[in-house]
N, CA, C and O atoms as a Tinker XYZ file with bonds, in Angstrom:
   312  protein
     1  N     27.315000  -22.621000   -2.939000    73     2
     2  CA    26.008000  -23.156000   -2.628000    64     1     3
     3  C     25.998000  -23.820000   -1.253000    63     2     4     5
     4  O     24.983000  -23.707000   -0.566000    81     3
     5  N     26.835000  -24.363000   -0.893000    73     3     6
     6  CA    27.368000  -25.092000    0.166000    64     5     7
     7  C     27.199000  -24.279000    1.585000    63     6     8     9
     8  O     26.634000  -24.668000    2.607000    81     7
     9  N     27.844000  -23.062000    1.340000    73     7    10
    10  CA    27.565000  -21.710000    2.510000    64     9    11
    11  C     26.303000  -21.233000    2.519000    63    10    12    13
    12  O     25.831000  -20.645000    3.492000    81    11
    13  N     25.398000  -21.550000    0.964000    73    11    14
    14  CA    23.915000  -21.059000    1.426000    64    13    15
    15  C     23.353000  -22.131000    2.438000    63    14    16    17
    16  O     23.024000  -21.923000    3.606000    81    15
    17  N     23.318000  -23.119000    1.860000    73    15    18
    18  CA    22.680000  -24.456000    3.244000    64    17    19
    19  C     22.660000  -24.275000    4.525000    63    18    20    21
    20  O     21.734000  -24.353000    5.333000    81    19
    21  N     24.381000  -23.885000    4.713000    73    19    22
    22  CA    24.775000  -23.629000    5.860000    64    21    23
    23  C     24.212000  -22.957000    6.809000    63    22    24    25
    24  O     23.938000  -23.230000    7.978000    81    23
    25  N     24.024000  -21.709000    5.918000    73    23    26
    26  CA    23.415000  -20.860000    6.457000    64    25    27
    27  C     21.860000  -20.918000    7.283000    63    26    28    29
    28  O     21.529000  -20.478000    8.384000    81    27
    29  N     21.008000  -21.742000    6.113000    73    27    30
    30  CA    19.569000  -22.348000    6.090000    64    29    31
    31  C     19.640000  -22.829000    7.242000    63    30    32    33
    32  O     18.719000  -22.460000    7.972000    81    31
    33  N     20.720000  -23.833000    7.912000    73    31    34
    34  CA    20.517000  -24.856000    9.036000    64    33    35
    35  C     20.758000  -23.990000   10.100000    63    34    36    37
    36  O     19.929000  -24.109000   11.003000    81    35
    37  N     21.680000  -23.105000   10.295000    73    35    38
    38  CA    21.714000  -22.968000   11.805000    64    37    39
    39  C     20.664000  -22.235000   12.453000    63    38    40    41
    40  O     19.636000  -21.932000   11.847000    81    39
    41  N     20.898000  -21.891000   13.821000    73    39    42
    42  CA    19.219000  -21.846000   14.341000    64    41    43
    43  C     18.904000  -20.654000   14.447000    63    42    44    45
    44  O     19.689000  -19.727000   14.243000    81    43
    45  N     17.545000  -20.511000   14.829000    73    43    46
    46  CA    17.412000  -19.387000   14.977000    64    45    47
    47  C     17.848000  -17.999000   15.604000    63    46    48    49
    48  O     17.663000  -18.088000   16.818000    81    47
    49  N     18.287000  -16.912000   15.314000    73    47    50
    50  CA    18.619000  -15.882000   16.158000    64    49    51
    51  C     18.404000  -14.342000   15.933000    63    50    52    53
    52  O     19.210000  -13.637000   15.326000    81    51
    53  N     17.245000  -13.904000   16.480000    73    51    54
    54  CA    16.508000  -12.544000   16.571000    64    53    55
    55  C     17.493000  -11.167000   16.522000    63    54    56    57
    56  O     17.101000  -10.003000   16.433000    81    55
    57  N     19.118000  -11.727000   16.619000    73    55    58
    58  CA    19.907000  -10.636000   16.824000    64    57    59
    59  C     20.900000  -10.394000   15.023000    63    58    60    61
    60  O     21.569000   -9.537000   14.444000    81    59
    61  N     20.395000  -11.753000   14.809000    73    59    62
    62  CA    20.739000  -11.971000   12.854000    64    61    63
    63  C     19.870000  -12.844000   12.488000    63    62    64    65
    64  O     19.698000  -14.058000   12.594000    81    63
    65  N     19.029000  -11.370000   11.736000    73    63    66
    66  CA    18.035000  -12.147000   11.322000    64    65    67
    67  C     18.389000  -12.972000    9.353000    63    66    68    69
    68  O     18.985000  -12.474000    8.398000    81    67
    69  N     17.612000  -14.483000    9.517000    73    67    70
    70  CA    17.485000  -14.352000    7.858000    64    69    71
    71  C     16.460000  -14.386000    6.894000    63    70    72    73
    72  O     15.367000  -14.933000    6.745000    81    71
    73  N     17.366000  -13.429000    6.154000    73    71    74
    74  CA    16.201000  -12.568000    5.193000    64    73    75
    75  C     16.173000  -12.770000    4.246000    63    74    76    77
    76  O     17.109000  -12.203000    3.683000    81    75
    77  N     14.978000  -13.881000    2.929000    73    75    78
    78  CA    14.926000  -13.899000    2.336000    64    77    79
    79  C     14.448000  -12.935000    0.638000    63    78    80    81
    80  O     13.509000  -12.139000    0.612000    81    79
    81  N     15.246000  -13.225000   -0.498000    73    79    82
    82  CA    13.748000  -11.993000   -1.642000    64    81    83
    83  C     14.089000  -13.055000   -2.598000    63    82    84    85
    84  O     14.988000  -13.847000   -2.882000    81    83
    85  N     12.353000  -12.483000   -3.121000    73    83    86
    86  CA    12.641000  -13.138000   -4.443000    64    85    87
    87  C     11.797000  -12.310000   -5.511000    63    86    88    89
    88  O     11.316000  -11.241000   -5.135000    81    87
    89  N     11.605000  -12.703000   -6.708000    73    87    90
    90  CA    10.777000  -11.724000   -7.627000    64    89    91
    91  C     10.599000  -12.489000   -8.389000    63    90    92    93
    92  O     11.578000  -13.207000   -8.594000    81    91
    93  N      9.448000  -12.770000   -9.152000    73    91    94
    94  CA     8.438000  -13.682000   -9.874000    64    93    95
    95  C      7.745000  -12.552000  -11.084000    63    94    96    97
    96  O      6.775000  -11.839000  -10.824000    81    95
    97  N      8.353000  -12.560000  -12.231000    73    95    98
    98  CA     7.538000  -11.835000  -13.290000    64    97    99
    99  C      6.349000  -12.420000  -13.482000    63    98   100   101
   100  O      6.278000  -13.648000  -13.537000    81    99
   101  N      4.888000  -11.369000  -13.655000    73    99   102
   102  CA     3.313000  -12.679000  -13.945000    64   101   103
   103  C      3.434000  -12.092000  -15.039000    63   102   104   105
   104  O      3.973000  -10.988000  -15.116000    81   103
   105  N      2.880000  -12.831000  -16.224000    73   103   106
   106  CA     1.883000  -12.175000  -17.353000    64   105   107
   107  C      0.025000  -12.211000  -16.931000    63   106   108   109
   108  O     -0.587000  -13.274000  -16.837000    81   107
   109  N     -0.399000  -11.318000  -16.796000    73   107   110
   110  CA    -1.926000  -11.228000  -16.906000    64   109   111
   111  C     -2.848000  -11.638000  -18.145000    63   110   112   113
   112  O     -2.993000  -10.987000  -19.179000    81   111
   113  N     -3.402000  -12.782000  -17.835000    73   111   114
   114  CA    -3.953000  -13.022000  -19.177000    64   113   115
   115  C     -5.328000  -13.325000  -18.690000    63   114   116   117
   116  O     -5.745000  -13.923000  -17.698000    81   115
   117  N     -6.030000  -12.597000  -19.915000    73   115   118
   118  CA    -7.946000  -13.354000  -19.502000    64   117   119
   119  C     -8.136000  -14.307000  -20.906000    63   118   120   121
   120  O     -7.405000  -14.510000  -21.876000    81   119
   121  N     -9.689000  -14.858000  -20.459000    73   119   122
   122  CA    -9.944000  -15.463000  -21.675000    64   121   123
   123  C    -10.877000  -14.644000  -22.800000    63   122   124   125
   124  O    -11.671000  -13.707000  -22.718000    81   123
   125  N    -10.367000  -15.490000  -23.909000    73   123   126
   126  CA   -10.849000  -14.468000  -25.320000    64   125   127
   127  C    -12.337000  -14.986000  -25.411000    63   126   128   129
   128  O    -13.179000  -14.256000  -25.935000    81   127
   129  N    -12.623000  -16.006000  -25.002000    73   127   130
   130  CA   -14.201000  -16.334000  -24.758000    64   129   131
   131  C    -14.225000  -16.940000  -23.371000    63   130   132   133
   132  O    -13.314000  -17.298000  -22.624000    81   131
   133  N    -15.605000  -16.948000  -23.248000    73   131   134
   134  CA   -15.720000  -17.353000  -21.676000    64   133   135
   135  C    -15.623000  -18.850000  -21.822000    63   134   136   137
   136  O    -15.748000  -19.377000  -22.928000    81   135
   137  N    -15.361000  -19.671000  -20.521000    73   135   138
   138  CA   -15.338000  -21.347000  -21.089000    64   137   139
   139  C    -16.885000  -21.796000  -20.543000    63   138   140   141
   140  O    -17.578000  -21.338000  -19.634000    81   139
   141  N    -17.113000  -22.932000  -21.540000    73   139   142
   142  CA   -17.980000  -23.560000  -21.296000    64   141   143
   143  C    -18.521000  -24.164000  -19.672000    63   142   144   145
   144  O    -17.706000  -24.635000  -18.879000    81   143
   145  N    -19.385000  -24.100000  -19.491000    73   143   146
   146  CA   -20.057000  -24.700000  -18.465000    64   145   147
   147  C    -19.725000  -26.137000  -18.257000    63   146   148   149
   148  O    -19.879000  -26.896000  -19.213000    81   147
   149  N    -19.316000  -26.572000  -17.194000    73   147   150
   150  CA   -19.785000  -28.313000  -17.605000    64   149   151
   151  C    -20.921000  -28.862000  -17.083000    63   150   152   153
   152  O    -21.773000  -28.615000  -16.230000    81   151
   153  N    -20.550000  -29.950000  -18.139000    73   151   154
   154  CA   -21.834000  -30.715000  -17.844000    64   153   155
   155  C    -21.701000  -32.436000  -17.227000    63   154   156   157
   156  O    -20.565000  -32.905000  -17.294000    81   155
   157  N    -22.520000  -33.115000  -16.798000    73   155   158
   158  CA   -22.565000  -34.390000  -16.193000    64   157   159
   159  C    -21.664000  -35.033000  -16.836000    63   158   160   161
   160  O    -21.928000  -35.308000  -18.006000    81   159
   161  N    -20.205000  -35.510000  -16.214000    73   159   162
   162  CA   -19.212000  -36.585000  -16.546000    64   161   163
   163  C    -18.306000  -35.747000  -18.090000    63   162   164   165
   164  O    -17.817000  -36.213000  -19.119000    81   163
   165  N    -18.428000  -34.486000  -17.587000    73   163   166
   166  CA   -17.612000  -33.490000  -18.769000    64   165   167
   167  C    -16.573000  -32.494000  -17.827000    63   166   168   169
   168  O    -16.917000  -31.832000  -16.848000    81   167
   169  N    -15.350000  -32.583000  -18.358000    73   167   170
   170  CA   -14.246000  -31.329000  -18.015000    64   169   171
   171  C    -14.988000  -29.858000  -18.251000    63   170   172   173
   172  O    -15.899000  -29.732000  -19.069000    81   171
   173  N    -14.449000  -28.675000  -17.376000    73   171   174
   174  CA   -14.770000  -27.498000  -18.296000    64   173   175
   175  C    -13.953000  -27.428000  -19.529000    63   174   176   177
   176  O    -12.828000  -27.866000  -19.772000    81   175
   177  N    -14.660000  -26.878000  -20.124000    73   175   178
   178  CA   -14.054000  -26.225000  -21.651000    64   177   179
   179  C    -13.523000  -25.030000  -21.910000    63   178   180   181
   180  O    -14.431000  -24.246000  -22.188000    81   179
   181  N    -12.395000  -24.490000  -21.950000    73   179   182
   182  CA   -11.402000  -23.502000  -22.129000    64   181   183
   183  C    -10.903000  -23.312000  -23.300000    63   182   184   185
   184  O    -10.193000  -24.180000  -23.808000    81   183
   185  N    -11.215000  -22.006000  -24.017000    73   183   186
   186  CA   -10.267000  -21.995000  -24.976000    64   185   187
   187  C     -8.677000  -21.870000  -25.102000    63   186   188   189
   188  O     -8.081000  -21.096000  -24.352000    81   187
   189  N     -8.084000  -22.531000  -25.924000    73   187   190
   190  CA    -6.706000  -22.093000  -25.544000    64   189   191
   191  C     -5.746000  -20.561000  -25.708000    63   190   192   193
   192  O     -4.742000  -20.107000  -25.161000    81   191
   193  N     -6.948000  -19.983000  -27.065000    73   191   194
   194  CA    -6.678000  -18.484000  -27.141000    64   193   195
   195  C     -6.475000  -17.871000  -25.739000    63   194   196   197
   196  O     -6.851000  -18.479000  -24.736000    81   195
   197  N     -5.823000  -16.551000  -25.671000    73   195   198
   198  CA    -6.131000  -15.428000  -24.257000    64   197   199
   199  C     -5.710000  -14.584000  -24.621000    63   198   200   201
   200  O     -4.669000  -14.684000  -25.270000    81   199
   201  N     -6.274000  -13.379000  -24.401000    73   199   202
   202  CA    -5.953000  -11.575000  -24.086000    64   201   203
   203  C     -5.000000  -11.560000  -23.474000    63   202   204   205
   204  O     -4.959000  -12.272000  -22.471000    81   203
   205  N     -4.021000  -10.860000  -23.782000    73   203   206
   206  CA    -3.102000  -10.187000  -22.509000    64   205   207
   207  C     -3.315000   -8.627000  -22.147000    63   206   208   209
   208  O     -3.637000   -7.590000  -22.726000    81   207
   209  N     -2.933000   -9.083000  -20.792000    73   207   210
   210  CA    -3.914000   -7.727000  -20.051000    64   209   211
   211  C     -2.347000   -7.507000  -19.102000    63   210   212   213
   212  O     -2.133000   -7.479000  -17.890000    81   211
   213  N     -1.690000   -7.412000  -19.979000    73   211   214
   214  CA     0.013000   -6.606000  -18.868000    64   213   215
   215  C      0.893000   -7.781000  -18.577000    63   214   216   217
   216  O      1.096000   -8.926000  -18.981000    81   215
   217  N      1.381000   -6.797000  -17.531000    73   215   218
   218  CA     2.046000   -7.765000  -16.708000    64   217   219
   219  C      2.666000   -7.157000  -15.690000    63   218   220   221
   220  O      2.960000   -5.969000  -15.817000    81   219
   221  N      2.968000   -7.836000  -14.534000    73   219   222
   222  CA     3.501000   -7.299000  -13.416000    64   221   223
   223  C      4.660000   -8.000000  -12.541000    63   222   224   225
   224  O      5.299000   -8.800000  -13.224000    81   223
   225  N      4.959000   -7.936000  -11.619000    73   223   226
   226  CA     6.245000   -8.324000  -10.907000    64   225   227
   227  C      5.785000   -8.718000   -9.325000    63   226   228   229
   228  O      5.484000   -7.726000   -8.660000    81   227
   229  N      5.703000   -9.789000   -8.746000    73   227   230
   230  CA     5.740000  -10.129000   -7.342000    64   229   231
   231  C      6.921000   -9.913000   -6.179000    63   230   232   233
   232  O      7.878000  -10.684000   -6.108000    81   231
   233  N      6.803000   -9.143000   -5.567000    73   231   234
   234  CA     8.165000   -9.161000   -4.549000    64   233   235
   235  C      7.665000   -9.943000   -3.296000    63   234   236   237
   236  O      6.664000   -9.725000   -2.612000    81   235
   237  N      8.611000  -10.902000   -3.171000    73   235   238
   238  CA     8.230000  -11.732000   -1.402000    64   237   239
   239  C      9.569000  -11.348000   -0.866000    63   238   240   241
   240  O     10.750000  -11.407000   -1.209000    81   239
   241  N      8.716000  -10.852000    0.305000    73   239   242
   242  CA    10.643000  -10.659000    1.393000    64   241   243
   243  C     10.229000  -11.401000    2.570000    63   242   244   245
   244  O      9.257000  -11.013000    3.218000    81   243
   245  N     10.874000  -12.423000    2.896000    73   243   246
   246  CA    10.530000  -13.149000    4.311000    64   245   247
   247  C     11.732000  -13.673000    5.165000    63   246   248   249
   248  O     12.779000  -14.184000    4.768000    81   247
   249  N     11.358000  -13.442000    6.305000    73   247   250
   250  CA    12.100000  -14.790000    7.702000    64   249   251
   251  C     11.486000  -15.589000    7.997000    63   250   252   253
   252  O     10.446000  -15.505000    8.650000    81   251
   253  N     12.158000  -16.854000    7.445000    73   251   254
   254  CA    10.975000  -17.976000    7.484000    64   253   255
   255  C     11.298000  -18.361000    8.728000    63   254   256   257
   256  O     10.213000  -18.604000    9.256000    81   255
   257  N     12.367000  -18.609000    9.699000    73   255   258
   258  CA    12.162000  -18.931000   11.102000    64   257   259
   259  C     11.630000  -18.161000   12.201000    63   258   260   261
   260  O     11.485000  -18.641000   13.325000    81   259
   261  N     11.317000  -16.891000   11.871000    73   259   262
   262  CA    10.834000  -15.947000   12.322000    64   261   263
   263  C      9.066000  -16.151000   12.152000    63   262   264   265
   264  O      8.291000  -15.488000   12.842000    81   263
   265  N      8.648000  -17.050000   11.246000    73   263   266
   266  CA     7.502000  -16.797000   10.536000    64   265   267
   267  C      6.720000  -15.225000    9.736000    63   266   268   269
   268  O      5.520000  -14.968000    9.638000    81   267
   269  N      7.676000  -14.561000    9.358000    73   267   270
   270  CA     7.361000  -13.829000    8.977000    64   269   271
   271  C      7.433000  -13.304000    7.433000    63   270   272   273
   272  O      8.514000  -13.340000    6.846000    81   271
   273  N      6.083000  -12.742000    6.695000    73   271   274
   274  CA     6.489000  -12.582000    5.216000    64   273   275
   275  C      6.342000  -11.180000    4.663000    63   274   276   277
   276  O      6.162000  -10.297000    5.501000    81   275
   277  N      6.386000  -10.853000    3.465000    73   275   278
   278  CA     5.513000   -9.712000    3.085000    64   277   279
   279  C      5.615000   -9.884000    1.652000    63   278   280   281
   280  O      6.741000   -9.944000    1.158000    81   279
   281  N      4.312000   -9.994000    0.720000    73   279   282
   282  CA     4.497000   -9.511000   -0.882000    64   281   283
   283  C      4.042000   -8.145000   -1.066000    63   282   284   285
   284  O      3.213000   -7.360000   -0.608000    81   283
   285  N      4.992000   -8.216000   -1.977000    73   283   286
   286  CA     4.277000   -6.741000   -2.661000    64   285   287
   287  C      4.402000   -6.984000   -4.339000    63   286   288   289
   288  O      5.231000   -7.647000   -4.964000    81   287
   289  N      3.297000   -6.215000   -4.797000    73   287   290
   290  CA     3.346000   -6.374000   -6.271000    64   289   291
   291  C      3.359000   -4.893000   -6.864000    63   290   292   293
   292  O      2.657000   -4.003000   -6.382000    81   291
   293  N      4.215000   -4.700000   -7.951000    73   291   294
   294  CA     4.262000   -4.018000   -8.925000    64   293   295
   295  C      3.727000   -3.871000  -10.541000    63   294   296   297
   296  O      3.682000   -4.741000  -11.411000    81   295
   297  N      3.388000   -2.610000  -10.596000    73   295   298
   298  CA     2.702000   -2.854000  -12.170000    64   297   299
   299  C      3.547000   -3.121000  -13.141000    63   298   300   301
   300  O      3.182000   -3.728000  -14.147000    81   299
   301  N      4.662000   -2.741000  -12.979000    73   299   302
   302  CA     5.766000   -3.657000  -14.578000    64   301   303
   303  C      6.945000   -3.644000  -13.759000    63   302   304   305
   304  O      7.324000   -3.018000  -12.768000    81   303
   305  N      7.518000   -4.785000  -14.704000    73   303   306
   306  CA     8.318000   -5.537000  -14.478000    64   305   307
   307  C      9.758000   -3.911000  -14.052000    63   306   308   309
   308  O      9.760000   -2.687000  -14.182000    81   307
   309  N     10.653000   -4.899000  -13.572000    73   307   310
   310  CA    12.326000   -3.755000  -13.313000    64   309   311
   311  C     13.332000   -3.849000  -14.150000    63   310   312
   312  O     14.337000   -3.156000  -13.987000    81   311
């Protein structure tokens, strides 16, 4: 863990670049009723039920000293 830090700190250089990934499973969920409206000095109202509607996978690949990112998403998981 110690060599990842390391790595994190030193500075920037366009000739080695660093390249981050990561991947984030979502579940897609809607609601099984719509929520309530609010009203004057009221929270909305949500049911806690939900549909599931899939699920999919987020890919982020970035150089963060570079400022640079990219996601991409997939329809199921790997």
């Amino acid at each position: 863990m110690e060599d990842v830090l390391e790595t994190y700190a030193l500075p920037y250089d366009p000739e080695i670049p660093l390249i981050c990934m990561d991947e984030q499973p979502i579940q897609l969920l809607d609601h099984s009723r719509p929520p309530q409206p609010m009203k004057a000095g009221q929270v909305l109202r949500e049911d806690y039920e939900y549909v599931r509607k899939g699920s999919c996978s987020l890919f982020l690949f970035t150089e963060p000293l570079a400022g640079w990112r990219h996601v991409q998403a997939s329809e199921r998981r790997t």
